[in-house]
Steps between C-alpha positions, in 0.01 A plus 500: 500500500905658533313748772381233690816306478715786606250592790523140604866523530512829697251346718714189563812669558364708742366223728846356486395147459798340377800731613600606832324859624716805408687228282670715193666381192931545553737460245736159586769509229515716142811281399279373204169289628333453224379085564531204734466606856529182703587492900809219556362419890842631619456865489556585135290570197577458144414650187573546163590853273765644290592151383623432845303255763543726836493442909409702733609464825328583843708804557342616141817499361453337103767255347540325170424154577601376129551731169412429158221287621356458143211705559382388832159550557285276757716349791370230745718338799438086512484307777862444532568889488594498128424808272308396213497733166278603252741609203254704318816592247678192503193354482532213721407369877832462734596424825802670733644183705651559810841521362403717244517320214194535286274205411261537173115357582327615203643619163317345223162304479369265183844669323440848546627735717278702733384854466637635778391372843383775691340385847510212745320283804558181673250220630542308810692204340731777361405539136581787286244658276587770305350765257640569136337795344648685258486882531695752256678389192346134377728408218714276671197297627527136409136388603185670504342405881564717789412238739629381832704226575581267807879379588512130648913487504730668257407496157202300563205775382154473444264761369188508738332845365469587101365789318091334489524637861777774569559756271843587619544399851718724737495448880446142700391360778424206678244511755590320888426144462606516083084556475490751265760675233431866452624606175572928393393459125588866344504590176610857539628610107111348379199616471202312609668251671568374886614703767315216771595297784445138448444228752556138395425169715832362548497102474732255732715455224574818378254532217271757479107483474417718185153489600519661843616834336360798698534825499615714809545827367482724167727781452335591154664746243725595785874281530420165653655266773846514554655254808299413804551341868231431769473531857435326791145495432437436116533845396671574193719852451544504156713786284318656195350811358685831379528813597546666161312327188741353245215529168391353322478174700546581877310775647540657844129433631655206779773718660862347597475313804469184736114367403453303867232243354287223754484169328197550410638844260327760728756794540560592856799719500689711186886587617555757241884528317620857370726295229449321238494210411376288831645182408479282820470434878686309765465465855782484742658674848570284828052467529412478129300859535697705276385499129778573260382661165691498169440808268679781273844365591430499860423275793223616743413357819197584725372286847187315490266365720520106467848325392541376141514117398835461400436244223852313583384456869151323438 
């Protein structure tokens, strides 16, 4: 089965469906990518690492955008050009006005404080939802769902995903017309558990269908979905897999890489990673063809064929 897999993938990556011909993987920035790509529309891209949130410019050079950043992990720009925050350590949803100041959308919900938000999309009419797994240490957890919320407004939460049908959910994403929400659900320090893609019928008002649930793609015993983005065409590049097993949970049988998925969960392209972990993706550049990569404390960039969907710009 792993043979066939890994043939598969050579024989993918040599036709060169997804990236551009001759296209090679190029190292961006090593000031500390470890989460959050997201392109800004003006020529930047942002990520998170060292307990900084980072921008790089289009002259490559890197800056600190905002320091001690409470554990940054997934970034989104809003419509209005705001940074919004998952703050996996402070454990809490926030929002960077444009003057700055910082504006609190999620903290608690029934009480309790969150686990630590991890990733984040948007739908058309600009709602937040939001992943809160719990990875590492657990004692400070003050409820026992991993689930995924939705933001209306500040402090107004609701929980849309529980644990009957995410096991602990990672990456998000809202499909073009808020049809679908694809949802990373990887439980990587378990045995026996997910390491799937999800897809979920999305309803008008932000609810999701629990019914609908289907699966796009299994990574096994191997380490599971990380973030994801899609492009022009429905196709999902999703970072998972390792290069070096971590036993006994996580083995090394899906390598570390970019899994380029069709909707319907057929692999077309692998984009293999030398470092681990892959965490996410982000498209960005003046067309929208270059696919920035976030992995071992590095950002890596490489051109493909069709421009992303930058979620803020649907």
């Amino acid at each position: 089965m792993y043979f066939l897999l890994f043939f598969l993938m050579a024989l993918t990556a040599a036709a060169g469906v997804i990236t551009e011909d001759g296209a090679k993987l190029q190292k961006a920035s090593e000031a500390g990518g470890s989460e959050g790509p997201v392109w800004d529309g003006k020529g930047s891209l942002y990520f998170t690492g060292k307990g900084h949130i980072f921008r790089l410019d289009a002259s490559g050079t890197t800056h600190v955008f905002r320091e001690a950043s409470g554990g940054a992990n997934g970034l989104f720009f809003d419509r209005e050009h705001r940074l919004v925050v998952c703050e996996a350590a402070n454990r809490r949803v926030t929002r960077t006005e444009a003057d700055g100041t910082i504006t609190v959308l999620a903290e608690t919900f029934e009480g309790k404080k969150f686990n630590s938000p991890n990733d984040l999309t948007m739908d058309i009419k600009g709602r937040i939802y939001f992943s809160d797994p719990r990875y590492g240490n657990r004692d400070s957890m003050e409820m026992n769902v991993e689930g995924v919320y939705r933001i209306d407004a500040p402090g107004k939460v609701t929980r849309v995903l529980a644990r009957e049908l995410v096991d602990r959910p990672n990456g998000l994403l809202v499909s073009p017309g808020d049809r679908y929400l694809y949802v990373a659900d990887n439980n990587n320090n378990n045995a026996g558990v997910a390491r799937k893609l999800w897809r979920f019928a999305l309803r008008a008002d932000g609810t999701v269908d629990g019914q609908s649930r289907k699966q796009i793609y299994d990574w096994g015993d191997g380490r599971g979905p990380d973030g994801m983005e899609m492009d022009a065409k429905g196709r999902l590049f999703v970072a998972a897999g390792l290069n070096k097993a971590q036993p006994p949970y996580e083995t090394d049988k899906s390598k570390g890489g970019v899994y380029v998925l069709s909707p319907q969960g057929k692999l077309l392209e692998f984009i293999p990673v030398p470092l681990d972990e892959v965490t996410n993706v982000a498209f960005g550049g003046a067309d929208l063809r270059t696919l920035y990569v976030s992995a071992g404390g590095t950002i890596w960039s490489i051109r493909v064929k069709m421009p992303g969907l930058v979620t803020n710009r649907r």
